[in-house]
Structure formats: structure tokens, C-alpha cells
C-alpha positions as CSV (number, residue, x, y, z in Angstrom):
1,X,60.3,27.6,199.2
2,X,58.6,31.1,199.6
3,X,55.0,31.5,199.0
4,X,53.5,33.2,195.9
5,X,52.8,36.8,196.8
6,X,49.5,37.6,198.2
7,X,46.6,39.0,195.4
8,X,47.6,43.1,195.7
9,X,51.3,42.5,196.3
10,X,52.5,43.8,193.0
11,X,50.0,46.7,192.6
12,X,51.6,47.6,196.2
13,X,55.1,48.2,194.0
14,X,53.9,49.5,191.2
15,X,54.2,53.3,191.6
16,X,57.8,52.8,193.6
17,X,61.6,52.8,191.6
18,X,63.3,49.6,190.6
19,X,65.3,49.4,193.9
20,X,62.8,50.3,196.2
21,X,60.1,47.2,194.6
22,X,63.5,44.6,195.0
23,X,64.1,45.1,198.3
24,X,60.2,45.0,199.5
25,X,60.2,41.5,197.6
26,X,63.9,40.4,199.4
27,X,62.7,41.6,202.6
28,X,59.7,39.6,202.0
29,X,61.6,36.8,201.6
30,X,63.6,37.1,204.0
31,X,60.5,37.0,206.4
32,X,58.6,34.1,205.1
33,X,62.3,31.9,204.8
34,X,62.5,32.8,208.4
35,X,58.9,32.1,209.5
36,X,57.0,30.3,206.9
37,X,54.2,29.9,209.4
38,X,53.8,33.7,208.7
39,X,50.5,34.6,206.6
40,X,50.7,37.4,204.5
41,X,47.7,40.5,203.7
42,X,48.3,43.7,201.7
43,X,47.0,46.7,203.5
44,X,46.1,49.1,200.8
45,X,45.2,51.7,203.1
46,X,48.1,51.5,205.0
47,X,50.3,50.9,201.8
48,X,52.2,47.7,203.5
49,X,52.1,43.6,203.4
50,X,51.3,42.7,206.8
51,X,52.6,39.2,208.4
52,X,50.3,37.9,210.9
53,X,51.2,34.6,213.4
54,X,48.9,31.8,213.9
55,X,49.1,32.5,217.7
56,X,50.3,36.2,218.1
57,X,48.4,37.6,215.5
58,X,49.7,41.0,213.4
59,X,53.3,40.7,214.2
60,X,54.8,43.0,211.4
61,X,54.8,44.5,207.9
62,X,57.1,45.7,205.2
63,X,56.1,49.4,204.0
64,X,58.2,50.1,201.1
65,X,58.3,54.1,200.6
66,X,60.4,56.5,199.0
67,X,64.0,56.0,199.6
68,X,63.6,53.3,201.8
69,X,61.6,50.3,203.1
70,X,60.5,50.0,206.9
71,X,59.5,46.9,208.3
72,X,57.3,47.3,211.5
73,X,56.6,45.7,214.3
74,X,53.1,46.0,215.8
75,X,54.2,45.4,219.6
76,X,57.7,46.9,219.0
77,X,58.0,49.4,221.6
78,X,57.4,46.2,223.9
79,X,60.9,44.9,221.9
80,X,64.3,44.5,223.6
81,X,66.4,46.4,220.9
82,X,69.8,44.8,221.4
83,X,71.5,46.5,218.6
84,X,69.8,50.0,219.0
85,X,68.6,49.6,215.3
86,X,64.1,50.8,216.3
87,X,63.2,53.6,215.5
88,X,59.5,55.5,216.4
89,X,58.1,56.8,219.3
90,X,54.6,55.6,218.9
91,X,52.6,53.7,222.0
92,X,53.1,50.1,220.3
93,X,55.1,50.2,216.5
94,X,58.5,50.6,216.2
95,X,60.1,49.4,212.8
96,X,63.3,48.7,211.1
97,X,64.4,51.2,208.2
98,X,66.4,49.4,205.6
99,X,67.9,51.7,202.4
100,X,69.1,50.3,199.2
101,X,73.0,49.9,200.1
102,X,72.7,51.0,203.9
103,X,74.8,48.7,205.8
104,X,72.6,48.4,208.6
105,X,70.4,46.4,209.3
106,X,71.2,43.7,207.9
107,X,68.8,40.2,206.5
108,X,70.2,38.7,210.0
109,X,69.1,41.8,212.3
110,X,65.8,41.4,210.6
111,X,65.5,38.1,211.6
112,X,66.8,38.7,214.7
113,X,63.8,41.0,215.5
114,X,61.5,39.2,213.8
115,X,62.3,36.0,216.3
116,X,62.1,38.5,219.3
117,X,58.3,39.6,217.9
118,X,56.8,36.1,217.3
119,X,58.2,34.9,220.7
């Protein structure tokens, strides 16, 4: 069972289209069915839900924008990237870009990296 959304959550997906608000809440999902040991914080100023570990900290965040949602990963340029799917070139984030109907990636890549984050 997923947790209610944090206070903020909704606000967060307010000003973004129909699509764009249902795949931030899937992705969500997806994240907290994967690691329900995940706490969640909206992040006004950075206009993202961030997912922070018990032990690791800040491990990731969904930023739902225009067209699409990333999902980021704080120490992602630290990330194996076995399906070439990370994109940035920052010191530490790297991130996932998932588009209404884009094939790739996929729930499973997500978890995938997610795994490979928390570890």
C-alpha cells in the first residue's frame, strides 16, 4: 500500500497538464512500491518530491516539468548506467527522463536504478 502524498504534493501538480500530474503520481508510486522505506519531502524551490533513505539519505526525486518528468538521482554520476538511459553532466545528479508514451524507460528501469542508488 502506497503512502498518502506528502502535505505540498498536489500544489506541486497544479500548474502542469493532465498527463504530465499522472505520471509524477505513477512514478511516485512506482518508487515507494519499490522502496517503501523511502520518505518523501516536496521541494518547492526546486519544484520536485524528494525521496530520502534511512541510511543513504537524499537518494532521488521526481521533477515533473513540461513535456516530461525526470527522476534524479543525487549520486548519479557515481551510477553504473547499464542500459545507457542517464542523462546530465553535472558533478553528482544524473536523472532519468520519462515522457508520456516514450518507450523508454520503463517502471522496471526505474526500479532498476533506483536499487542501484539505495545500495
Amino acid at each position: 500500500m502506497i503512502v498518502a502524498a506528502p502535505p505540498g504534493f498536489e500544489d506541486l501538480l497544479e500548474e502542469h497538464c493532465p498527463d504530465i500530474s499522472a505520471l509524477t503520481r505513477h512514478l511516485r508510486d512506482v518508487i515507494l512500491t519499490a522502496r517503501p522505506e523511502l520518505a518523501q519531502r516536496v521541494y518547492r524551490g526546486w519544484h520536485g518530491l524528494g525521496f530520502h533513505h534511512p541510511e543513504r539519505g537524499y537518494v532521488a526525486a521526481v521533477f515533473p516539468g513540461t513535456d516530461a518528468v525526470q527522476v534524479g538521482f543525487e549520486h548519479g554520476a557515481d551510477l553504473p548506467d547499464p542500459h545507457g538511459l542517464l542523462q546530465g553532466t553535472g558533478k553528482r545528479l544524473r536523472y532519468l527522463r520519462f515522457a508520456p508514451g516514450a518507450p523508454a524507460p520503463t517502471d522496471e528501469h526505474l526500479v532498476e536504478y533506483l536499487d542501484l542508488a539505495v545500495s
